[in-house]
Structure formats: C-alpha cells, structure tokens
KEBA-887723 format. One record per residue (C-alpha): x, y, z; residue number from 0. Coordinates in steps of 0.5 Angstrom, whole numbers. Layout:
BEGIN
@xx X&yy Y&zz Z&k NUM
...
END
This chain:
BEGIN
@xx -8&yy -11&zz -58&k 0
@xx -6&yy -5&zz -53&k 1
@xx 0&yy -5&zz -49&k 2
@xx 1&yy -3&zz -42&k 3
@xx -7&yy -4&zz -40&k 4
@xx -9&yy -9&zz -35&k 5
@xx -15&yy -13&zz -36&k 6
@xx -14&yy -14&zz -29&k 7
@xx -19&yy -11&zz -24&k 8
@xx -16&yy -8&zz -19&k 9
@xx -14&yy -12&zz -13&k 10
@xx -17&yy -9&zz -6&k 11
@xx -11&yy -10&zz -3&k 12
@xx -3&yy -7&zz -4&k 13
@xx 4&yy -10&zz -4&k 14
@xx 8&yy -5&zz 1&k 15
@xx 11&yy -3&zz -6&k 16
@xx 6&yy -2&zz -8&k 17
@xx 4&yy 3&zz -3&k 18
@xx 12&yy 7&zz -4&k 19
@xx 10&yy 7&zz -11&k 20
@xx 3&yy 10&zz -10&k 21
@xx 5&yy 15&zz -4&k 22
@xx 13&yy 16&zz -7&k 23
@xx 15&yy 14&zz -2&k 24
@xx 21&yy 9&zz 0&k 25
@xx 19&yy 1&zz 2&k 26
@xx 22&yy 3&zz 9&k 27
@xx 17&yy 9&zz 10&k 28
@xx 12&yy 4&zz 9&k 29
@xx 15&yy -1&zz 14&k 30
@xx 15&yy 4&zz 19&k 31
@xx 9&yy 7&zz 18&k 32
@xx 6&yy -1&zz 19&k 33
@xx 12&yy -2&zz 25&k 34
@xx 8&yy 5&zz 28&k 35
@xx 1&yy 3&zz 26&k 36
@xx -1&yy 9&zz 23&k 37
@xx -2&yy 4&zz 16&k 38
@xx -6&yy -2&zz 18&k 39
@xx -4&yy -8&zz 15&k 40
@xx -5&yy -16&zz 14&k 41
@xx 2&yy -20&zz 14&k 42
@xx 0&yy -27&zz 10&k 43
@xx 2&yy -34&zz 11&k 44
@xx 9&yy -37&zz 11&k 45
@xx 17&yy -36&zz 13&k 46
@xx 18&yy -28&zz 10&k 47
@xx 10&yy -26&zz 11&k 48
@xx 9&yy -21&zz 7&k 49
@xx 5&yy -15&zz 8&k 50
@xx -2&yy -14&zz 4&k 51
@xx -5&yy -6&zz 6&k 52
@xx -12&yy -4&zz 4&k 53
@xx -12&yy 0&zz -2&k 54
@xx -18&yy 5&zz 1&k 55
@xx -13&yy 6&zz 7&k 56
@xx -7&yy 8&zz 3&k 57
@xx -12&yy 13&zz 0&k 58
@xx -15&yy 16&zz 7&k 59
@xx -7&yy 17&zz 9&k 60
@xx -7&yy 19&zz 3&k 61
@xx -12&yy 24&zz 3&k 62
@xx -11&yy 25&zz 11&k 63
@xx -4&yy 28&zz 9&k 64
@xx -6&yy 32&zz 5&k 65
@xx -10&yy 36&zz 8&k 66
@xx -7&yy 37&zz 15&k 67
@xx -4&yy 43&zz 16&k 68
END
C-alpha cells in the first residue's frame, strides 16, 4: 500500500484552511476575502458555523488573480 494517496474523491467544497493552503495564504485573508464577499461561501449549522467555499471558486479567484494585471 502506498502512502500519502488519498482513495478519497475530492470533495466539491473546501474548508477556509484549506482554501489558505491552496492559495498560500493565511486563514484571516480567507475570512476577509468571505467578510468582503469577493469569496463566496456556505457557514454550516451549529454554534461556531464553519466555512465551507466551492472549490471551482477558489479556482476562478485563483485563476482571476493571476491574470489581472
């Protein structure tokens, strides 16, 4: 057995760490990019209610950065 594969398939959604990890960035920039709504995402049920932001938009933004000059 390999180590450090997933047989997970990829979720549609990701956690704001997940989004810093992705776009090397740090978690507080993801809560102002959703306080600011230029990140569009969904807070879950329950007392803390966690972020949960599509994947395809965390690639548009990505993308979107990137190619704005």
């Amino acid at each position: 057995m390999q180590k450090g594969h997933s047989t997970q398939p990829e979720s549609p959604y990701m956690t704001v760490q997940e989004v810093a990890d992705f776009l090397r960035v740090h978690t507080m920039t993801v809560y102002g990019l959703l306080g600011a709504g230029k990140l569009a995402g969904i807070r879950t049920m329950g007392a803390r209610g966690h972020w949960r932001i599509s994947r395809e938009t965390v690639l548009d933004l990505s993308h979107g950065a990137s190619s704005e000059s």
